[in-house]
N, C-alpha and C positions, 0 to 999 in steps of 0.2 A: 647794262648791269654793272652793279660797284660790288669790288671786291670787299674792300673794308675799310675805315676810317683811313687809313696810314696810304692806300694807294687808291685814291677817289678814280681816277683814269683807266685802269687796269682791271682785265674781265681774266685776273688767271685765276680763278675760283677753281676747284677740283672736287668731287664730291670722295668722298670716304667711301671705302671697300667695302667695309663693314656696316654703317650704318646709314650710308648712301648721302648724308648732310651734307651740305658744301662747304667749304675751308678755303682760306686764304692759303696759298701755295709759296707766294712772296713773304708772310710773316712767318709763316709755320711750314719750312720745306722737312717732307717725310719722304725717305727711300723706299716704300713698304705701299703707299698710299692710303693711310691711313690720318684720321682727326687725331688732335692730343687728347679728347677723353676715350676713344676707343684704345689709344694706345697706354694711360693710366691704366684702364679696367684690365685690360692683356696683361699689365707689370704687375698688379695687386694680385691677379690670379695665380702669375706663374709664384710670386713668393708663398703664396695660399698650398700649391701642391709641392713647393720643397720643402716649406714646413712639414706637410704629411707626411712625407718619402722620407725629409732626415728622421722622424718619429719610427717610421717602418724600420729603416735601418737600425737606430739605437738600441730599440728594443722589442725589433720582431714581430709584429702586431698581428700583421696577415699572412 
């Protein structure tokens, strides 16, 4: 089994925490073990709930 274009020899595939797909570990190394789109959608959300939170703060909401 090949990893990805870039390492035809190499079987370090790793599969993702999250959504279990397999990932190149030599192109894309993650401390977390996670893919880069699971880790996009994790950064989108965390900006997603400080936008809330600074709103709460500003101006009290809940």
């Amino acid at each position: 089994m090949t990893c990805c274009d870039k390492h035809p020899g190499h079987s370090h595939a790793k599969s993702c925490k999250i959504c279990k797909s397999e990932y190149c570990h030599d192109c894309h190394p993650s401390f977390l073990g996670i893919c880069d789109k699971c880790g996009y959608k994790i950064l989108i959300l965390l900006v997603i709930v400080m936008v809330i939170m600074s709103y709460i703060a500003w101006f009290g909401v809940l």
